[in-house]
Structures are given as structure tokens and as C-alpha cells.
The first five atom37 places (N, CA, C, CB, O) and aatype in JSON, in Angstrom:
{
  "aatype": [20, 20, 20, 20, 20, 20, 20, 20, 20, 20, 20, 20, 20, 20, 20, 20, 20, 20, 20, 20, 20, 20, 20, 20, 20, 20, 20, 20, 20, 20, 20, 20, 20, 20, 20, 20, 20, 20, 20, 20, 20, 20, 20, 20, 20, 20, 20, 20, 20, 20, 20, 20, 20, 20, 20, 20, 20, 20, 20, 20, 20, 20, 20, 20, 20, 20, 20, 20, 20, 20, 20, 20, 20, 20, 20, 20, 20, 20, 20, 20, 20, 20, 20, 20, 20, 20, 20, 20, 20, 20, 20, 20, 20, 20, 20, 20, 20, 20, 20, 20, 20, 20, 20, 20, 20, 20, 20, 20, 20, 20, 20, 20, 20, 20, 20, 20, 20, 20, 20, 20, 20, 20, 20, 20, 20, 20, 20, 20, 20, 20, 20, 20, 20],
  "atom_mask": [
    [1, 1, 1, 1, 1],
    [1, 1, 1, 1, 1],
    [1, 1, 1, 1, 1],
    [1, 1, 1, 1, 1],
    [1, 1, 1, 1, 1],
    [1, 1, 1, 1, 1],
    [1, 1, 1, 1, 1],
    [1, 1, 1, 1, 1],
    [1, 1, 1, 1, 1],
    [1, 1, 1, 1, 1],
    [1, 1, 1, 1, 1],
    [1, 1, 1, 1, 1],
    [1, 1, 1, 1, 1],
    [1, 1, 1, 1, 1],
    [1, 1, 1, 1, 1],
    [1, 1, 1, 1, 1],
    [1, 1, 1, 1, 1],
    [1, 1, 1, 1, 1],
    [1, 1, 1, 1, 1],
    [1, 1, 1, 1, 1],
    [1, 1, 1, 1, 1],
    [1, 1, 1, 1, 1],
    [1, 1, 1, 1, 1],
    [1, 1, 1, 1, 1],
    [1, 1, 1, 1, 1],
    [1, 1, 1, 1, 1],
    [1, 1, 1, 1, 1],
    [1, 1, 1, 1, 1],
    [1, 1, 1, 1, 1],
    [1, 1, 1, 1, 1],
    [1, 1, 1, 1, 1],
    [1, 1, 1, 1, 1],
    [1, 1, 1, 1, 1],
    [1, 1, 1, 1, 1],
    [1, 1, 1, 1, 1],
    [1, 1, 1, 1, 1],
    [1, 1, 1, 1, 1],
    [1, 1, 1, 1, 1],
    [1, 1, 1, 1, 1],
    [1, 1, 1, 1, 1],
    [1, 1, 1, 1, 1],
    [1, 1, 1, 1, 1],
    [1, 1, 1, 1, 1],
    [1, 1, 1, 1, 1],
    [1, 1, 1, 1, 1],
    [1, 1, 1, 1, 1],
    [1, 1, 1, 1, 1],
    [1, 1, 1, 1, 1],
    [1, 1, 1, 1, 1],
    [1, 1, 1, 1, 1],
    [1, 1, 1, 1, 1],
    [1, 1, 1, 1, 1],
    [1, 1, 1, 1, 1],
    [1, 1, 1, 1, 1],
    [1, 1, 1, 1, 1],
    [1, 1, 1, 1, 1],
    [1, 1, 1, 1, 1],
    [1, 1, 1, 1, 1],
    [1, 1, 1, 1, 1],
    [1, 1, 1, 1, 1],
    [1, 1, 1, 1, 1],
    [1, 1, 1, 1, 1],
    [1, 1, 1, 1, 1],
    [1, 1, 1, 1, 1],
    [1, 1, 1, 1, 1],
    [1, 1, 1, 1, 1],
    [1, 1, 1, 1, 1],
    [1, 1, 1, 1, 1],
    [1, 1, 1, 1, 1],
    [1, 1, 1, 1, 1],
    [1, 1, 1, 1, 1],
    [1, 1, 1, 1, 1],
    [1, 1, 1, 1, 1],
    [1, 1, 1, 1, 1],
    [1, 1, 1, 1, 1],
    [1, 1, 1, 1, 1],
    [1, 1, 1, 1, 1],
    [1, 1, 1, 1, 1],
    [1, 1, 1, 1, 1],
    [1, 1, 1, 1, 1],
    [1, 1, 1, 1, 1],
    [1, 1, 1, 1, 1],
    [1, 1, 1, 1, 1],
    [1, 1, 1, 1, 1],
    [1, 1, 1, 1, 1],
    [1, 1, 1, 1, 1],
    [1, 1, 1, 1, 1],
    [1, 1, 1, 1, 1],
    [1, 1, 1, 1, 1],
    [1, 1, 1, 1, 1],
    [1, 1, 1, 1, 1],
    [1, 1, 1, 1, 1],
    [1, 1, 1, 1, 1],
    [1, 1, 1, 1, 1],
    [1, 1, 1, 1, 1],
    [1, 1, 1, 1, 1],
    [1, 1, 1, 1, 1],
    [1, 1, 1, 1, 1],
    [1, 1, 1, 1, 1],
    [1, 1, 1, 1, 1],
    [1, 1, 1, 1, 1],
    [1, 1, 1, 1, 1],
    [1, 1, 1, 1, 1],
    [1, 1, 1, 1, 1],
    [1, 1, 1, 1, 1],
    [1, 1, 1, 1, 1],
    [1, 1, 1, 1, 1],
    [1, 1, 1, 1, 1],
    [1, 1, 1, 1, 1],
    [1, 1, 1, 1, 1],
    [1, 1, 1, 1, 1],
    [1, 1, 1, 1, 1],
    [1, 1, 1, 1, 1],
    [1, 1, 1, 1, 1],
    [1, 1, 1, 1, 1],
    [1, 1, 1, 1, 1],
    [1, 1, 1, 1, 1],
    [1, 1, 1, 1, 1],
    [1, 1, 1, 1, 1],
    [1, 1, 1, 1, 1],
    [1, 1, 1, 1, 1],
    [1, 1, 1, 1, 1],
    [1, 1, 1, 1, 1],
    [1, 1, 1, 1, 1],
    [1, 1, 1, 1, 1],
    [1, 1, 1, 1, 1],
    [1, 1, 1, 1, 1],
    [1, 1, 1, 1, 1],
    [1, 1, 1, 1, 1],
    [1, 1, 1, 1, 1],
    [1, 1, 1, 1, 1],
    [1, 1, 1, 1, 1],
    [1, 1, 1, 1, 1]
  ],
  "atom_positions": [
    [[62.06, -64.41, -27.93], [61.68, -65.45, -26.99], [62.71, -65.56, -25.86], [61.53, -66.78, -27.72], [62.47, -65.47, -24.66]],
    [[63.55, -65.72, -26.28], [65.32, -65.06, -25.01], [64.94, -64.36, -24.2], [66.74, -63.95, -25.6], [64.61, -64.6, -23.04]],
    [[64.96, -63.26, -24.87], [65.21, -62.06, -24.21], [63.77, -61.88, -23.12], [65.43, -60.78, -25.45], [63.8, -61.12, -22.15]],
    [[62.65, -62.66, -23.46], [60.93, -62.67, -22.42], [61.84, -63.57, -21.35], [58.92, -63.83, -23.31], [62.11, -63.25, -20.19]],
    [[62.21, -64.7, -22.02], [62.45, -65.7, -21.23], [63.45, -65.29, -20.0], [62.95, -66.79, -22.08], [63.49, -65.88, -18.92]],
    [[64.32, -64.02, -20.41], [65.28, -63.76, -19.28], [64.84, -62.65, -18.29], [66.63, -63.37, -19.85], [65.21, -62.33, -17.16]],
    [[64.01, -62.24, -19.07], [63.33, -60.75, -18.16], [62.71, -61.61, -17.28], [62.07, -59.47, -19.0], [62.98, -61.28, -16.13]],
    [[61.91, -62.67, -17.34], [60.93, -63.65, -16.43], [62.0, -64.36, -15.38], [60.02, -64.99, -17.5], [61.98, -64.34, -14.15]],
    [[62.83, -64.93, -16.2], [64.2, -65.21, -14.99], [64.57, -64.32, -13.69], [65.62, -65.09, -15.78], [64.61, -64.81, -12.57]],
    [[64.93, -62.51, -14.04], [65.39, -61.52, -14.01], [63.82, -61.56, -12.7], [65.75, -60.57, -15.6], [63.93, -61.88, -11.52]],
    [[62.74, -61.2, -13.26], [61.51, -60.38, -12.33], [61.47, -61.84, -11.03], [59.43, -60.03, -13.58], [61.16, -61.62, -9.86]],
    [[61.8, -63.14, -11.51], [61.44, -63.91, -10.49], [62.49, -64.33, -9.31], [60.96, -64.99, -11.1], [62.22, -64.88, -8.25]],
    [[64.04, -63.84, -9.88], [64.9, -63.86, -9.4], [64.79, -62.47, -7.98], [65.86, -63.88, -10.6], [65.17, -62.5, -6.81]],
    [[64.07, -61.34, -8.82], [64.42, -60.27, -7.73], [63.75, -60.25, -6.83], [64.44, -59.06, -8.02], [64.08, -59.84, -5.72]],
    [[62.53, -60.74, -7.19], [60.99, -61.08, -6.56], [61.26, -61.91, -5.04], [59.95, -62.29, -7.83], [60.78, -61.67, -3.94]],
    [[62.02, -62.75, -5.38], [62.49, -63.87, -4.25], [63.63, -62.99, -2.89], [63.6, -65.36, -5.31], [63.52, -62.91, -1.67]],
    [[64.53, -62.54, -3.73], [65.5, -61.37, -3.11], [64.97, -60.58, -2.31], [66.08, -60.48, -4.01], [65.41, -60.36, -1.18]],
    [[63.96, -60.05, -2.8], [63.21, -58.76, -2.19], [62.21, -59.24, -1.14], [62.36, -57.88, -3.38], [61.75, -58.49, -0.27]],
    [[61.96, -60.34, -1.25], [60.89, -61.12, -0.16], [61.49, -61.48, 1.21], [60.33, -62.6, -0.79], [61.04, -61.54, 2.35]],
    [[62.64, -61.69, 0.67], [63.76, -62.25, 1.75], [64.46, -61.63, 2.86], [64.78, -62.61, 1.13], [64.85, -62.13, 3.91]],
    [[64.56, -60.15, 2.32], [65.43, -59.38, 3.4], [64.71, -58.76, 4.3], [66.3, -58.35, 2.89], [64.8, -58.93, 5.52]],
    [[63.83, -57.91, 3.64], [63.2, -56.83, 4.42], [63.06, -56.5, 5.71], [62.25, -56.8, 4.19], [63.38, -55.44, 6.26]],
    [[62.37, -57.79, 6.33], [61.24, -58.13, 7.22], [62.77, -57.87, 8.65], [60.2, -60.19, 6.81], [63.88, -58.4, 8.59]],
    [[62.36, -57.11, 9.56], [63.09, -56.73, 10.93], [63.03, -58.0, 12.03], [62.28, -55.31, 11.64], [61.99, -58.64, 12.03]],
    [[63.78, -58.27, 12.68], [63.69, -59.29, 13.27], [62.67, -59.79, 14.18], [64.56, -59.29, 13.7], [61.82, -59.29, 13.45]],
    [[62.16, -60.18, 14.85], [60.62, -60.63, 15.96], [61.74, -60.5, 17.46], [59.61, -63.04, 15.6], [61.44, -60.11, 18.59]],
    [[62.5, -60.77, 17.16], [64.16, -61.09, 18.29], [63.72, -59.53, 19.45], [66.58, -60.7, 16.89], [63.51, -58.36, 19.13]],
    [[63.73, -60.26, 20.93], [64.14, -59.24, 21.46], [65.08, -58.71, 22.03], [63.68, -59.1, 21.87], [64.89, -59.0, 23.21]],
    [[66.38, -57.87, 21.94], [67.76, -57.75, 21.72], [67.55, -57.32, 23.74], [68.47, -56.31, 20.14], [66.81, -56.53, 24.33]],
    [[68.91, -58.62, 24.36], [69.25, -58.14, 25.44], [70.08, -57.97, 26.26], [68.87, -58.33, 25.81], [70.96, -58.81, 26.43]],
    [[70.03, -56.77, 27.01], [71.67, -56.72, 27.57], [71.39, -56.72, 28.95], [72.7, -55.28, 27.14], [70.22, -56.84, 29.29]],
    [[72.26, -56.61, 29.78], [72.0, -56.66, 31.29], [73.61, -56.31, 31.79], [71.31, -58.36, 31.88], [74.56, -56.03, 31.06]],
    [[73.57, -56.43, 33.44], [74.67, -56.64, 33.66], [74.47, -57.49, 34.79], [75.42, -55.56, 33.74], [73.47, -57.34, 35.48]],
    [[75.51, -58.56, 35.1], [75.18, -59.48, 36.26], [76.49, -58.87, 37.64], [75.44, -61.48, 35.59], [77.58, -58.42, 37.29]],
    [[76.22, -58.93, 38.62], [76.88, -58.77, 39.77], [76.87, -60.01, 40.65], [76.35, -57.67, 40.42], [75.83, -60.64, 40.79]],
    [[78.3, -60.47, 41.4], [78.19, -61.42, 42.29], [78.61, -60.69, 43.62], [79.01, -62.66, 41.9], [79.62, -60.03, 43.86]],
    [[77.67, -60.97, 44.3], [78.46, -60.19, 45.69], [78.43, -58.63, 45.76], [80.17, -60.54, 45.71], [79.05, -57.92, 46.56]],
    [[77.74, -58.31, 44.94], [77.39, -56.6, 44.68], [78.74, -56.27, 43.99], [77.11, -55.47, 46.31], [79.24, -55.14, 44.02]],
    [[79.25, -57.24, 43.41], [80.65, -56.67, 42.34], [80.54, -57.18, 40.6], [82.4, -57.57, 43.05], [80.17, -58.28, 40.21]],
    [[80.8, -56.5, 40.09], [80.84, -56.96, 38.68], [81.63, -58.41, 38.51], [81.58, -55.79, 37.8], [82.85, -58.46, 38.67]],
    [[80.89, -59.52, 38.18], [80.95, -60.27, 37.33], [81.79, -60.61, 36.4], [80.29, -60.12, 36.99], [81.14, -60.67, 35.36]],
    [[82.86, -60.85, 36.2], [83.04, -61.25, 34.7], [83.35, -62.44, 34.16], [83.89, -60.62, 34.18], [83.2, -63.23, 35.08]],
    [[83.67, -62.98, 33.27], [83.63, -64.49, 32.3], [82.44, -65.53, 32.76], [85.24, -65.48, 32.52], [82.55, -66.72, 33.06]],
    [[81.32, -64.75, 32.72], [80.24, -65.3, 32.81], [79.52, -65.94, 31.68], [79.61, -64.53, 33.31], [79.36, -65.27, 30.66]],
    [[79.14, -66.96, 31.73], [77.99, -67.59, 30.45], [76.6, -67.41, 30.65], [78.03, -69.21, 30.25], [76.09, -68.27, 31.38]],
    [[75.84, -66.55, 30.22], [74.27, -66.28, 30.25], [73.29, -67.26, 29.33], [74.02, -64.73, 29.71], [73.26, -67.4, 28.11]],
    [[72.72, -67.71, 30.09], [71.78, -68.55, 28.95], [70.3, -68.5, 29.27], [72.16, -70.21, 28.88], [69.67, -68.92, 30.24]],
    [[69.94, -67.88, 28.18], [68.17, -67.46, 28.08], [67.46, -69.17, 27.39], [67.8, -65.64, 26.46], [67.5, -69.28, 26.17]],
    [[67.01, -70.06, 27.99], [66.22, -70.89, 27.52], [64.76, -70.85, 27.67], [66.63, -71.84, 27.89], [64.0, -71.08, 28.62]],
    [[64.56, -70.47, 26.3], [62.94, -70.11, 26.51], [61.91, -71.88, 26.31], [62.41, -68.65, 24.85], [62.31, -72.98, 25.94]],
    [[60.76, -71.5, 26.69], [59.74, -72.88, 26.91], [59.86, -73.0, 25.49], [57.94, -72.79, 27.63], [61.0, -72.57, 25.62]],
    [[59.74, -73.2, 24.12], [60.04, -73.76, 23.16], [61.1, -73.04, 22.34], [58.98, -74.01, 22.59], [60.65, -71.9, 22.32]],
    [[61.76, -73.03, 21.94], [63.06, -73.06, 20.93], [64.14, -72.45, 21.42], [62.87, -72.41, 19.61], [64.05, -72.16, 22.61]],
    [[65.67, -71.99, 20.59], [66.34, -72.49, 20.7], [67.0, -71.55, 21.78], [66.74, -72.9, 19.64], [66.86, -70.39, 21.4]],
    [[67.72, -71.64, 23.08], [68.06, -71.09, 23.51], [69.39, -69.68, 23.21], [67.98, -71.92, 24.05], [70.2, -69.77, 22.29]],
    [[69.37, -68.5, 24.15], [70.74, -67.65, 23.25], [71.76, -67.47, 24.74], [70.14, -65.54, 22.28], [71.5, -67.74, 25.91]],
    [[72.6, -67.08, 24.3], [74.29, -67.19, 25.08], [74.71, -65.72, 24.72], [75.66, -68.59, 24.25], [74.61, -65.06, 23.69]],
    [[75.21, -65.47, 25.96], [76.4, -64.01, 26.14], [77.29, -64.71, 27.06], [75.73, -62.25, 27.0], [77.22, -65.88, 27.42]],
    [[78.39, -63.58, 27.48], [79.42, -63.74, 27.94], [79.59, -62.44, 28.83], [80.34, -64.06, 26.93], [79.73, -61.32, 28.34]],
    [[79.57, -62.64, 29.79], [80.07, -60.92, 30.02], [81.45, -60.41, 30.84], [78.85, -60.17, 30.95], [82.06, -60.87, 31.8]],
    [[81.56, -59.66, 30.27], [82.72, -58.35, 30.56], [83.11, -58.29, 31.42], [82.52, -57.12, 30.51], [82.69, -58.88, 32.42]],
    [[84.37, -57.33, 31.35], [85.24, -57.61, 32.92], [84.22, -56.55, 33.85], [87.41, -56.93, 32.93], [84.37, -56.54, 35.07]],
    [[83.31, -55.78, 33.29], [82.12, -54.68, 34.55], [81.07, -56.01, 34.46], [81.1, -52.51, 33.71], [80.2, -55.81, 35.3]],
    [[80.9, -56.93, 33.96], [79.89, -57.8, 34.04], [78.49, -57.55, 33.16], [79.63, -57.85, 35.43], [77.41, -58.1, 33.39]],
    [[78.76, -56.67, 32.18], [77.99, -56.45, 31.17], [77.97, -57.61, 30.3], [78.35, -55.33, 30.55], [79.13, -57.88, 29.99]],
    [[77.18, -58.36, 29.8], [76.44, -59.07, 28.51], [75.24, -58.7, 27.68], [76.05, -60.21, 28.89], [74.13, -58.28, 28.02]],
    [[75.65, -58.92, 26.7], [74.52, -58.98, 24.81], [74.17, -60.21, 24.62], [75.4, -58.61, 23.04], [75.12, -60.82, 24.12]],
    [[73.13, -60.97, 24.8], [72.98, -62.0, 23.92], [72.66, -62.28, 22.68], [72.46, -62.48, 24.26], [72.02, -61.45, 22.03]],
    [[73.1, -63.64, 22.04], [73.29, -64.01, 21.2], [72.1, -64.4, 20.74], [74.13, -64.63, 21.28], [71.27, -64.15, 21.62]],
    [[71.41, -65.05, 19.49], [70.79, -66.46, 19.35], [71.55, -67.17, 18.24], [69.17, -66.41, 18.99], [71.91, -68.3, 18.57]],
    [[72.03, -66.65, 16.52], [72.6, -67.76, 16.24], [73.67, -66.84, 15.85], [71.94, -68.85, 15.3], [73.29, -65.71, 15.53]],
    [[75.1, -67.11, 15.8], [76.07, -66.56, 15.5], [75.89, -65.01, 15.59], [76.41, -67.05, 14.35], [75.8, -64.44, 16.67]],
    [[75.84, -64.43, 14.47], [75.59, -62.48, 14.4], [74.41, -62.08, 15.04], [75.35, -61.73, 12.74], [74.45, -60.96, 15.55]],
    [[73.14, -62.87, 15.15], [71.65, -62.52, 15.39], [72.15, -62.23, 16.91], [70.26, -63.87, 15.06], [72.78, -63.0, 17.63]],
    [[71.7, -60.88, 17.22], [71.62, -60.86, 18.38], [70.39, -60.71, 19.01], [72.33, -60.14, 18.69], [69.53, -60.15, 18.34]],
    [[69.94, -61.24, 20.77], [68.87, -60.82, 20.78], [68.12, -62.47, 21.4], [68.51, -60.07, 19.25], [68.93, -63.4, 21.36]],
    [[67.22, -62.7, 21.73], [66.71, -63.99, 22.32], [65.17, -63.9, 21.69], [66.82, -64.07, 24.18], [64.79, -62.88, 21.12]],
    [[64.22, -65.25, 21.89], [63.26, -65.02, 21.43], [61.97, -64.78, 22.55], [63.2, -66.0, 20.53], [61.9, -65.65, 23.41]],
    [[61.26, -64.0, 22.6], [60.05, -62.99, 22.95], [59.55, -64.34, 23.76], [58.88, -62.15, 21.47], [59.54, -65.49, 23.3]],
    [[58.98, -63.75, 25.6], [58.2, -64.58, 25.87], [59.47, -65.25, 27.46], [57.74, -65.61, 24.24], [60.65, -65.11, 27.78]],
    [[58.42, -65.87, 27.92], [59.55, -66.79, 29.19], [60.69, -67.45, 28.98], [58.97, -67.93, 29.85], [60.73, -68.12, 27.94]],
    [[61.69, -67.46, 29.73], [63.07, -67.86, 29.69], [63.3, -68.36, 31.04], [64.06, -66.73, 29.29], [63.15, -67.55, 31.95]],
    [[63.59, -69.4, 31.28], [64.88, -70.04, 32.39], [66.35, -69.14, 32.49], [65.44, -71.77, 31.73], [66.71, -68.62, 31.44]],
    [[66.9, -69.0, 33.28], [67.77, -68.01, 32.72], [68.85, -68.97, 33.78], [67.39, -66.03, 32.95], [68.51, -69.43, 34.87]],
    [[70.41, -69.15, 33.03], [71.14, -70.41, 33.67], [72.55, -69.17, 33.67], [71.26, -72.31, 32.46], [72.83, -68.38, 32.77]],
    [[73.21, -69.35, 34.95], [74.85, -68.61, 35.23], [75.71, -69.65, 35.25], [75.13, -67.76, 36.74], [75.61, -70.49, 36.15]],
    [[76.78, -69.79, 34.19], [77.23, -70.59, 34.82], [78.98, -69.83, 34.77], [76.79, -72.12, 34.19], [79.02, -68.8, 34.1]],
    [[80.16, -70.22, 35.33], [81.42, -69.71, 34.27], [82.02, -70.25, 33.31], [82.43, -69.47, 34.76], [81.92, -71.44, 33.04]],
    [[82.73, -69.4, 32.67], [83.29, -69.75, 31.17], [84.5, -70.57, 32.17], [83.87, -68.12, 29.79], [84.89, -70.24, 33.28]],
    [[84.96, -71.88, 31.23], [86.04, -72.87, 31.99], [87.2, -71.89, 31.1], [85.95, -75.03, 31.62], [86.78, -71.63, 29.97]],
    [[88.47, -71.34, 31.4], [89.32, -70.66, 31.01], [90.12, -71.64, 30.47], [89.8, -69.83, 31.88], [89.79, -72.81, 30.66]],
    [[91.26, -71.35, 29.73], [92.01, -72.63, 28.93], [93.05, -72.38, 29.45], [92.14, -72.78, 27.3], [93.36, -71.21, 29.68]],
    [[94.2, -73.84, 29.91], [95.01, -73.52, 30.42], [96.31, -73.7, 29.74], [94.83, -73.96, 31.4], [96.11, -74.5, 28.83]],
    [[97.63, -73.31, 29.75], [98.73, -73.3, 29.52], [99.39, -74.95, 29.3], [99.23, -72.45, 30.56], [99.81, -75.55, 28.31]],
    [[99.27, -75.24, 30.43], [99.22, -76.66, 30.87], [98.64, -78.33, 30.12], [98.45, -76.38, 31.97], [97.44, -78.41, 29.85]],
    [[99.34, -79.25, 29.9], [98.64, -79.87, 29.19], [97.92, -80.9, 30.38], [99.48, -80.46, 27.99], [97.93, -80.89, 31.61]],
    [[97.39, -81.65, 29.51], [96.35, -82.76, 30.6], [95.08, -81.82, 31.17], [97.42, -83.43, 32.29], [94.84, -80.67, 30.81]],
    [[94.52, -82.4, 31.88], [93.16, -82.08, 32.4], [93.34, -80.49, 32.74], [92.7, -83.08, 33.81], [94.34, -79.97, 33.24]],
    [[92.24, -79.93, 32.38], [92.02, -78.28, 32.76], [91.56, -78.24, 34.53], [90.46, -77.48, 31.58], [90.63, -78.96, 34.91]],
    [[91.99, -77.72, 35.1], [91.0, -77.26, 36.38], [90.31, -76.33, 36.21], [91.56, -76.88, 37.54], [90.74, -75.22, 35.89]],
    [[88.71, -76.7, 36.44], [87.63, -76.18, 36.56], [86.86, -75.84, 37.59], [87.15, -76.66, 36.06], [86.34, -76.76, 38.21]],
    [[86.61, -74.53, 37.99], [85.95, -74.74, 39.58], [85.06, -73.83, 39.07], [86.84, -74.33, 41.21], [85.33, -72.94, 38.26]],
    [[84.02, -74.05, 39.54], [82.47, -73.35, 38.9], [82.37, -72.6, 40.37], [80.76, -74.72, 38.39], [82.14, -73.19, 41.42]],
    [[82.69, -70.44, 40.16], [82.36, -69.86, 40.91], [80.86, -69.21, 41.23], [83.16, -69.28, 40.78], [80.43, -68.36, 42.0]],
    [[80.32, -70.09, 40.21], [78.66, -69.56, 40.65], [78.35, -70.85, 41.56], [77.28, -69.36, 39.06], [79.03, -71.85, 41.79]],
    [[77.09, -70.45, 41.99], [76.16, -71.45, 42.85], [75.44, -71.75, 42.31], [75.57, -71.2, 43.88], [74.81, -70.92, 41.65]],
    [[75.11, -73.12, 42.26], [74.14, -73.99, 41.4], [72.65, -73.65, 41.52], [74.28, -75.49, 41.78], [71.74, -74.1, 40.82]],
    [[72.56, -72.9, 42.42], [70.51, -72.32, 42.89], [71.01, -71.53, 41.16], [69.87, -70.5, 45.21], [70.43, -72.08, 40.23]],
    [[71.55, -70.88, 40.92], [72.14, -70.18, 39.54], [72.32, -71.07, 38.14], [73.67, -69.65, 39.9], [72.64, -70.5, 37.1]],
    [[72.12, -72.23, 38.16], [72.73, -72.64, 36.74], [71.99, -74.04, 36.89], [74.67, -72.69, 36.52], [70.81, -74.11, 36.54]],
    [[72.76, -75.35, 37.5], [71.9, -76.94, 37.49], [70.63, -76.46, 38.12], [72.67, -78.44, 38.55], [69.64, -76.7, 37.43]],
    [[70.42, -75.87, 39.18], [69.12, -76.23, 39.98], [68.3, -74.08, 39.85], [69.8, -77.12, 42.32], [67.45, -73.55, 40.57]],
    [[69.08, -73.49, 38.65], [68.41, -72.2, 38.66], [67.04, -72.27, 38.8], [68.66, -71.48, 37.53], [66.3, -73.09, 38.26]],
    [[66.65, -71.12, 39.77], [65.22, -70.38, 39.93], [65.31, -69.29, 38.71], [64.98, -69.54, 41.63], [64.15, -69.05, 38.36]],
    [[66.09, -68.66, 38.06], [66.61, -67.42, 37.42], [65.47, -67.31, 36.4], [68.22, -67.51, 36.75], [65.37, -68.38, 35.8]],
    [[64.57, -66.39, 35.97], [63.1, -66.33, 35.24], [63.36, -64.87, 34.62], [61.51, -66.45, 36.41], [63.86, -63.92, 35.23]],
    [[62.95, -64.89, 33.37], [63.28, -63.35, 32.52], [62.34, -63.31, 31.81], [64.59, -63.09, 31.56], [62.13, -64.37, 31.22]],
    [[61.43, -62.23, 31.55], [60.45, -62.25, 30.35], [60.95, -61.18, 29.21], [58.86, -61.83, 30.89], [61.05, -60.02, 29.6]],
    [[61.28, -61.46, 27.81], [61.72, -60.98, 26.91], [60.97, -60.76, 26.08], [62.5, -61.44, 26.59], [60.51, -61.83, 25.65]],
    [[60.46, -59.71, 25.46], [59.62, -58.65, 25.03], [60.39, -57.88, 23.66], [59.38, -57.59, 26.39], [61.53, -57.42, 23.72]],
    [[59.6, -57.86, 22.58], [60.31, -57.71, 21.27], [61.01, -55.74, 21.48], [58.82, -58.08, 19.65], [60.43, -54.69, 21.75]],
    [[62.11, -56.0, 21.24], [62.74, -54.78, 20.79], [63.7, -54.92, 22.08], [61.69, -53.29, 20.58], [64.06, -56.02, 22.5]],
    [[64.24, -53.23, 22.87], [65.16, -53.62, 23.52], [64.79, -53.84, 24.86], [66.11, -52.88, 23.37], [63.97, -53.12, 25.41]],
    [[65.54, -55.1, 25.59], [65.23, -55.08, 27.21], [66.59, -55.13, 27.54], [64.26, -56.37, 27.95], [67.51, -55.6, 26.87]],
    [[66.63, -54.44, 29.05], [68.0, -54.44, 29.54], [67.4, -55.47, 31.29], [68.81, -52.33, 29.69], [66.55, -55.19, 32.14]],
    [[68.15, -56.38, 31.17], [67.68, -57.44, 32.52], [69.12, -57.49, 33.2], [67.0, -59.32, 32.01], [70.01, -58.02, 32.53]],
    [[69.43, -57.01, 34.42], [70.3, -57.51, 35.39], [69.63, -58.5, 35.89], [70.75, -56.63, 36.37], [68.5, -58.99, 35.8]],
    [[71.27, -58.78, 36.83], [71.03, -60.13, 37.44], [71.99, -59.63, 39.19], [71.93, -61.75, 36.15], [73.17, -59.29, 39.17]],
    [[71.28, -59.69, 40.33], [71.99, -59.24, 41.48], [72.05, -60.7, 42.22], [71.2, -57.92, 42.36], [71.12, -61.11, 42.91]],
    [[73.32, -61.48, 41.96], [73.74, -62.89, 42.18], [74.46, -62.89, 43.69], [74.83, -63.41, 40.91], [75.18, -61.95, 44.01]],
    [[74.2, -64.01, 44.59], [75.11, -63.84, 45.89], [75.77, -65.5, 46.12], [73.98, -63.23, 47.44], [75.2, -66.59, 46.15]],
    [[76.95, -65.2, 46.25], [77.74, -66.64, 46.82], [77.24, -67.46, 47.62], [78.85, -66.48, 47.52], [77.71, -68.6, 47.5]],
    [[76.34, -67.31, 48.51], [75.61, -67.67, 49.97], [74.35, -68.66, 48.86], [74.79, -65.79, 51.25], [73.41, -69.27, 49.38]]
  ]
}
């Protein structure tokens, strides 16, 4: 009676395991590179906010390359329309008391973005050709 009782433990335990992993993500994984001024970009914050759920975040590189995120390791945003927001990463300073922050993007880019991306399951690569003006 044990030993049924643990094999049934055992088949429902793996049953659940095996249901769980498999399945490949719906996520469509994206990279780009952004330029300001026809120059690479870098310590940029990318943000894909799609019309329902949760938005994903990159950062990009000193060539102005970014990967986005959605939750910690998942990389990749979810399928479908996005708002797409620039803004810069605030750098940390040495200094104590208040940080100075000067936001080198332009707000048509980030508070008041036009910026529109359609993300499509598997890989998309989306630049961004950004101007100071």
C-alpha cells in the first residue's frame, strides 16, 4: 500500500514538472541599436510599453546597442504594439547630497514620445535614429 501510494506521489510529482518547463516562450526577443545625432548612444533606458501588460527595459552600450528585458533573466518584450520611451540612465555620483541629473534626450522621445514598435514573436532587431533638434 506504501510503496502504490509513493509511485502515485512519484507519477504526480513528475507529471506537474514536466508540464511546467517545456513550453518556449510567446516573448519576442529584441535588440536594436539607438543613435543620437547619427552617433551611438550610450547609457540609454529603452522602454517597450505595450497596450496591455507589463512593460520591458534595456540599457544600451557604449555603440548604443540594447537587449530587452521583461522580468529579470526573460529576455524579450511581449508580441504586438509598444509605445517605445528614451530616456537616460541618471549616473551615481561620488558626491553626497542631491545627484545632478540632466536628461540628454528630448522629451518628443520619452514624456511626450511619438516612438511606436511592433514586436512579433521570435527575433526582431528595431533601431532607433534619434536627433537633439
Amino acid at each position: 500500500m506504501i510503496r502504490q501510494l509513493s509511485v502515485l506521489v512519484f507519477a504526480g510529482l513528475l507529471s506537474a514538472t514536466v508540464g511546467c518547463g517545456g513550453e518556449k516562450s510567446d516573448m519576442g526577443e529584441v535588440t536594436g541599436v539607438i543613435t543620437l545625432d547619427g552617433q551611438p548612444a550610450p547609457d540609454l533606458q529603452v522602454t517597450f510599453s505595450p497596450q496591455a501588460g507589463r512593460p520591458s527595459t534595456g540599457v544600451t552600450d557604449a555603440a548604443g546597442k540594447y537587449e530587452l528585458f521583461y522580468i529579470r533573466d526573460e529576455r524579450g518584450a511581449l508580441p504586438g504594439a509598444h509605445t517605445v520611451s528614451v530616456t537616460t540612465v541618471a549616473q551615481s555620483s561620488p558626491d553626497p547630497g542631491p545627484a545632478q541629473f540632466v536628461e540628454k534626450i528630448p522629451a518628443k522621445y520619452n514624456v511626450k514620445t511619438k516612438l511606436t514598435a511592433d514586436v512579433k514573436q521570435g527575433a526582431n532587431t528595431i533601431d532607433f535614429q534619434l536627433d537633439s533638434k
